[in-house]
MARFIKE-68865 format. One record per atom (N, C-alpha, C, CB): residue number from 1; atom name; x, y, z. Coordinates in nm, 2 decimals. Glycine has a CB too. Layout:
BEGIN
[NUM, CA, [X, Y, Z]];
...
***
This chain:
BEGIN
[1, N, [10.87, -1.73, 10.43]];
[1, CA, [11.01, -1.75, 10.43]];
[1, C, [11.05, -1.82, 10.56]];
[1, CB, [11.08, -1.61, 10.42]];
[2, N, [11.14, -1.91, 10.54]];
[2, CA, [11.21, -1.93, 10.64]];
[2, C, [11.31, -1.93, 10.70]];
[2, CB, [11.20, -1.98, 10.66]];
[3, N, [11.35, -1.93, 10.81]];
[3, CA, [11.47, -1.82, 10.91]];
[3, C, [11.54, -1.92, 10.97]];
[3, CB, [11.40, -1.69, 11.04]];
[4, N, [11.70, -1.94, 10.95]];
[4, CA, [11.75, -2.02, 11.01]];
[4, C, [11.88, -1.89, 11.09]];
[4, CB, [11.78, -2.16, 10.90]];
[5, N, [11.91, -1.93, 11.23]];
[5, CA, [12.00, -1.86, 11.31]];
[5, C, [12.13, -1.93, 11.30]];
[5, CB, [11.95, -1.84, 11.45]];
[6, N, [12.21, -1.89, 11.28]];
[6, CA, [12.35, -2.00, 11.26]];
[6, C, [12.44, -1.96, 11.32]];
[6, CB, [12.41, -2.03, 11.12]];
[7, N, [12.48, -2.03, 11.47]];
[7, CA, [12.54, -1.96, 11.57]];
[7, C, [12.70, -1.98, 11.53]];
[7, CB, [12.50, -2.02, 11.72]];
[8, N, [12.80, -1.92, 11.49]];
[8, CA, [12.92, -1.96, 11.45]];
[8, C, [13.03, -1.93, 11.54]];
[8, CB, [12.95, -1.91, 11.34]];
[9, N, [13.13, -2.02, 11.59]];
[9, CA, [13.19, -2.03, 11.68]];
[9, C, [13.36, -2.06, 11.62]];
[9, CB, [13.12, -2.14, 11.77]];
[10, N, [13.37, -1.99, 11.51]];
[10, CA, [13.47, -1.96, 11.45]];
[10, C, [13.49, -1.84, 11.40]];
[10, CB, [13.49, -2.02, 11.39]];
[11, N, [13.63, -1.79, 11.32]];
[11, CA, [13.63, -1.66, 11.23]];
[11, C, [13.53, -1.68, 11.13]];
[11, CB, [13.76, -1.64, 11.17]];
[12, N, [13.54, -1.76, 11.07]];
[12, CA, [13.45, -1.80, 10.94]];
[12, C, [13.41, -1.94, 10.90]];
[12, CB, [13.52, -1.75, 10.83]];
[13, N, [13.29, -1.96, 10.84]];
[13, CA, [13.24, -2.08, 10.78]];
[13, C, [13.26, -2.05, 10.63]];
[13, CB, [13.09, -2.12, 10.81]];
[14, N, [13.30, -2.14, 10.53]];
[14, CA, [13.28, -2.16, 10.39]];
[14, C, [13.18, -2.16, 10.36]];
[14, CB, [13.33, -2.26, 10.34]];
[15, N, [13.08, -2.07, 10.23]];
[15, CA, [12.97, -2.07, 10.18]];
[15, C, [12.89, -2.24, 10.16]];
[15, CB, [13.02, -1.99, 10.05]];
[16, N, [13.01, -2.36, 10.08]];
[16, CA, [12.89, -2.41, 10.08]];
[16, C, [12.92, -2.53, 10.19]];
[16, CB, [12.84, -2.44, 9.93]];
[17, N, [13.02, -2.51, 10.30]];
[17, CA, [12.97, -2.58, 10.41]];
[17, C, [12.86, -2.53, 10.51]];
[17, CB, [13.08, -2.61, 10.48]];
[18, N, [12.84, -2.38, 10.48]];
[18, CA, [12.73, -2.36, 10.57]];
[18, C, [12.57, -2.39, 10.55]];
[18, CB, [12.73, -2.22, 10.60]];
[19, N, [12.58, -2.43, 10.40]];
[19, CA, [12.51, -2.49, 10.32]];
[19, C, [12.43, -2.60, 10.41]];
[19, CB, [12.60, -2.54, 10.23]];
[20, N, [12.57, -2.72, 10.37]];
[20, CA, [12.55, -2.83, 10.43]];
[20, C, [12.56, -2.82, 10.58]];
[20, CB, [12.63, -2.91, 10.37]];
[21, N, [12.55, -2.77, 10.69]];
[21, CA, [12.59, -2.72, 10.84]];
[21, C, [12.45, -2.73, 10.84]];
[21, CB, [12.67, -2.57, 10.88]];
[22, N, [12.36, -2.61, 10.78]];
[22, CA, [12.24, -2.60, 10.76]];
[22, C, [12.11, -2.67, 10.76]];
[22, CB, [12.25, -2.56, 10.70]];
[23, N, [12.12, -2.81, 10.68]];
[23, CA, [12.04, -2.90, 10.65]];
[23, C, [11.99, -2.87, 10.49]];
[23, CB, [11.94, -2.90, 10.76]];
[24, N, [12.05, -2.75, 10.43]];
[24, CA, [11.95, -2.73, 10.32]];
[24, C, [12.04, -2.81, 10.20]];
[24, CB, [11.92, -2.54, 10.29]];
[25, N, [12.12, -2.88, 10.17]];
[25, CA, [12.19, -2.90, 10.10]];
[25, C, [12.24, -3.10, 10.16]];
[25, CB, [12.29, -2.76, 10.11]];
[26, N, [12.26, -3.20, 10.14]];
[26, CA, [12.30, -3.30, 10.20]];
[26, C, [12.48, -3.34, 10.22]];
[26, CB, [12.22, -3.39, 10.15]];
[27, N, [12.57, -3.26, 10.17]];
[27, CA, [12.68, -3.28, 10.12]];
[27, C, [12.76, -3.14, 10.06]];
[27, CB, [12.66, -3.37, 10.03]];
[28, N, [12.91, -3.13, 10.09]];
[28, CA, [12.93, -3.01, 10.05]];
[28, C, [12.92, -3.02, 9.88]];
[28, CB, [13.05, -2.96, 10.11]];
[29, N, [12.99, -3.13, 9.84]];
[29, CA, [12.99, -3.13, 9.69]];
[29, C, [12.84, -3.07, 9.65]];
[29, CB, [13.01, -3.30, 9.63]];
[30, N, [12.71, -3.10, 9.73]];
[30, CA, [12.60, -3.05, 9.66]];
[30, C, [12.55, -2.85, 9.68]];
[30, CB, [12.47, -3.16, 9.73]];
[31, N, [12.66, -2.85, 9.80]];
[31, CA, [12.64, -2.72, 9.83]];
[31, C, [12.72, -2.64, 9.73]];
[31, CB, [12.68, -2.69, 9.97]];
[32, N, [12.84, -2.69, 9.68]];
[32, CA, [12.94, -2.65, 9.55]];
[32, C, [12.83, -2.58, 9.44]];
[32, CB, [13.04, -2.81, 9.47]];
[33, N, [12.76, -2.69, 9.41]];
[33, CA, [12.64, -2.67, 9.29]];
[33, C, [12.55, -2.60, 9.31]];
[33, CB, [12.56, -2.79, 9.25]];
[34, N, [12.53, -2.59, 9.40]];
[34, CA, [12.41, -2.49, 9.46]];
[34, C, [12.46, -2.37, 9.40]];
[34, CB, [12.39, -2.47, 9.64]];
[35, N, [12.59, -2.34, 9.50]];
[35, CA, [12.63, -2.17, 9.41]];
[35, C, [12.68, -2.16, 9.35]];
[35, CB, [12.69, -2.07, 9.44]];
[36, N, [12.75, -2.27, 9.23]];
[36, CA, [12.78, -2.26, 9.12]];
[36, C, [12.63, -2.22, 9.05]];
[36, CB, [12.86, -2.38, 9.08]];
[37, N, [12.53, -2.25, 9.05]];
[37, CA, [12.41, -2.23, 8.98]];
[37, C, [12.33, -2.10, 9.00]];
[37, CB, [12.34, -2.34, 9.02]];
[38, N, [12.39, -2.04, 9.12]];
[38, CA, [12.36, -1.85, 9.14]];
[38, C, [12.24, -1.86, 9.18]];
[38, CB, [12.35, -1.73, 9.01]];
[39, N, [12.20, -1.94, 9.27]];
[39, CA, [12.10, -1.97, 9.37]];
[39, C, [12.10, -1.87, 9.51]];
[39, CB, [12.14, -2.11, 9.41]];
[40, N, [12.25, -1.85, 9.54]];
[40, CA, [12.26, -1.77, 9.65]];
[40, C, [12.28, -1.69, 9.65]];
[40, CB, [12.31, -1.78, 9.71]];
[41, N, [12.23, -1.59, 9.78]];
[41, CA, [12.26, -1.44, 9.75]];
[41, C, [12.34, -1.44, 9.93]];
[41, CB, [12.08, -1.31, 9.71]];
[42, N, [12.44, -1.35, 9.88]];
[42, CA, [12.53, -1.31, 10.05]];
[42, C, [12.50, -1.16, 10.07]];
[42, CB, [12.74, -1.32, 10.06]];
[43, N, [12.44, -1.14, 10.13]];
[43, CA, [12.40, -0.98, 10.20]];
[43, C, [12.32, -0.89, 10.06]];
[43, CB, [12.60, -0.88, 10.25]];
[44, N, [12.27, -0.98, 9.97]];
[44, CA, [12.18, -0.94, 9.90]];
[44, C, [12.22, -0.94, 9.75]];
[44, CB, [12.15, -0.83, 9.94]];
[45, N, [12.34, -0.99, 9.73]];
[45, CA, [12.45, -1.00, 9.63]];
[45, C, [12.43, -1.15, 9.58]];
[45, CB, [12.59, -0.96, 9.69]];
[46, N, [12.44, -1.16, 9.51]];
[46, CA, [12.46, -1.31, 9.42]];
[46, C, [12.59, -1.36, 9.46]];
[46, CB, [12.45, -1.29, 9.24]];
[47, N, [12.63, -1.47, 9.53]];
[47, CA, [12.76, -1.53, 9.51]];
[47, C, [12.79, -1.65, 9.48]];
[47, CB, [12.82, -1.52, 9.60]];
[48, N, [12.89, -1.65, 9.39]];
[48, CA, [12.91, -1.79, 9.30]];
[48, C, [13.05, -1.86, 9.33]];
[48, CB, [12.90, -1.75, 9.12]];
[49, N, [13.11, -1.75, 9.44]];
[49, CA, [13.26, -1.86, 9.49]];
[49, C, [13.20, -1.96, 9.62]];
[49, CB, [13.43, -1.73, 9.56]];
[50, N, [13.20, -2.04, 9.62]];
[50, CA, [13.18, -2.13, 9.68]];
[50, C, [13.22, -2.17, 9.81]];
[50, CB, [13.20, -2.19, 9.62]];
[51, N, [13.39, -2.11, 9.81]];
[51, CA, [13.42, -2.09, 9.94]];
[51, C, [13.47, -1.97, 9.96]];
[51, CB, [13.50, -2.18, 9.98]];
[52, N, [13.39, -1.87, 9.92]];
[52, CA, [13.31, -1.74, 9.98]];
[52, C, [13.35, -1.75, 10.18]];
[52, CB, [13.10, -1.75, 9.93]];
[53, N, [13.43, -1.62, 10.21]];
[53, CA, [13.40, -1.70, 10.36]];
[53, C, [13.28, -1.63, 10.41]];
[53, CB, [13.55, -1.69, 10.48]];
[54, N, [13.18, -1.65, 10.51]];
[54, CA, [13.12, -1.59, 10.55]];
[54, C, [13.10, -1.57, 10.69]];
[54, CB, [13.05, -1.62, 10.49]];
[55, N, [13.09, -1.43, 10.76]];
[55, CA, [13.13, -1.37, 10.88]];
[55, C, [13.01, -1.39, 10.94]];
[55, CB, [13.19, -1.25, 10.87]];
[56, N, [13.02, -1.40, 11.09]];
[56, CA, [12.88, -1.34, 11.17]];
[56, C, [12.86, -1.21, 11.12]];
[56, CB, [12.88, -1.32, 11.34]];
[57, N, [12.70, -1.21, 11.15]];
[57, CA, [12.68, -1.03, 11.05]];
[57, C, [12.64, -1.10, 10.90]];
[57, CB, [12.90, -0.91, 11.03]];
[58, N, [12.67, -1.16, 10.87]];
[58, CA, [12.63, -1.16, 10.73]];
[58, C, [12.52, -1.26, 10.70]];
[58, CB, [12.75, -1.19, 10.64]];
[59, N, [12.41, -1.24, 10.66]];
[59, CA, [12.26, -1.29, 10.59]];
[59, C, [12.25, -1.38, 10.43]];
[59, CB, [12.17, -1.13, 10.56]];
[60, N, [12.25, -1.46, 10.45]];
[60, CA, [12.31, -1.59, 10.34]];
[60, C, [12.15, -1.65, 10.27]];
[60, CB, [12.41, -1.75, 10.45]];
[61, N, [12.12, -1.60, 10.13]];
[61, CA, [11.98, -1.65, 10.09]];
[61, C, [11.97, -1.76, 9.99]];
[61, CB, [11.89, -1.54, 10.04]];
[62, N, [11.90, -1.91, 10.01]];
[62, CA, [11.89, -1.98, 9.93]];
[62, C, [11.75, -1.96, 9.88]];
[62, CB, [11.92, -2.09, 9.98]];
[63, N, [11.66, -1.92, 9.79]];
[63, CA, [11.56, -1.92, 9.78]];
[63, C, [11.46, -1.86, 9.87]];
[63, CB, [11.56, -2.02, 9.75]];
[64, N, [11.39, -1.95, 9.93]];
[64, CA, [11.29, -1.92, 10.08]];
[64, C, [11.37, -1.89, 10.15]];
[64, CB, [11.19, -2.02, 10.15]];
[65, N, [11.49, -1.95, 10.17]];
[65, CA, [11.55, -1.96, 10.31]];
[65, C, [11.66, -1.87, 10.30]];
[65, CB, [11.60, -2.11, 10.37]];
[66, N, [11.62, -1.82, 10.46]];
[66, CA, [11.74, -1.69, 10.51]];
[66, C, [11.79, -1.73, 10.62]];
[66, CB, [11.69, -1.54, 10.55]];
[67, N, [11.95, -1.74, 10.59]];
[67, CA, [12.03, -1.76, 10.71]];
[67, C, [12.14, -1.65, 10.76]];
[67, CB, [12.11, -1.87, 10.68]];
[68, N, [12.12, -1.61, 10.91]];
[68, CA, [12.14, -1.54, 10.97]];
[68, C, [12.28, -1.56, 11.06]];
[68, CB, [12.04, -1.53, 11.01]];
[69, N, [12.41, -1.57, 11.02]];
[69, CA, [12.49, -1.62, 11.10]];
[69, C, [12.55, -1.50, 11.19]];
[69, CB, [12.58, -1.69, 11.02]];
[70, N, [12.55, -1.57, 11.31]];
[70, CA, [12.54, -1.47, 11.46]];
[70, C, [12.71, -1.51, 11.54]];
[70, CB, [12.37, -1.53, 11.60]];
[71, N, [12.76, -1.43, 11.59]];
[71, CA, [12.88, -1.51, 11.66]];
[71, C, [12.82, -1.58, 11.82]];
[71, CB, [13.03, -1.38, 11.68]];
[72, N, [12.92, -1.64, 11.83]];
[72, CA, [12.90, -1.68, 12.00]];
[72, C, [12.98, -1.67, 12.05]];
[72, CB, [12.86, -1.79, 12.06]];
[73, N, [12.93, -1.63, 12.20]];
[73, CA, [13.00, -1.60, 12.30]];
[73, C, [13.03, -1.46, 12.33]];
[73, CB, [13.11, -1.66, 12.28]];
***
């Protein structure tokens, strides 16, 4: 599996711009499809809204990949 740390320096990122933030996706439009297709899981949950917001604290899964978004500062 692989582990990506996603330092967020806001209240929240949109599901599938963290997508594309990420590298796993090239475009948000492709990040849209991603979780329209129920690819993702948010804290272990399947989510299919797309702009889902997602908080530091919360663990975002595409397949292999786990993203860990942390606040800063």
């Amino acid at each position: 599996m692989t582990n990506i740390v996603f330092p967020l320096d806001r209240d929240h990122v949109e599901l599938h711009h963290l997508l594309k933030l990420t590298g796993l996706v090239d475009s948000g439009g492709m990040g849209k499809t991603v979780v329209a297709s129920g690819a993702v899981t948010v804290d272990g949950a399947v989510e299919l809204r797309k702009t889902c917001k997602i908080r530091a604290g919360q663990v975002v899964r595409v397949e292999d990949v786990e993203i860990r978004v942390v606040a800063t500062g």
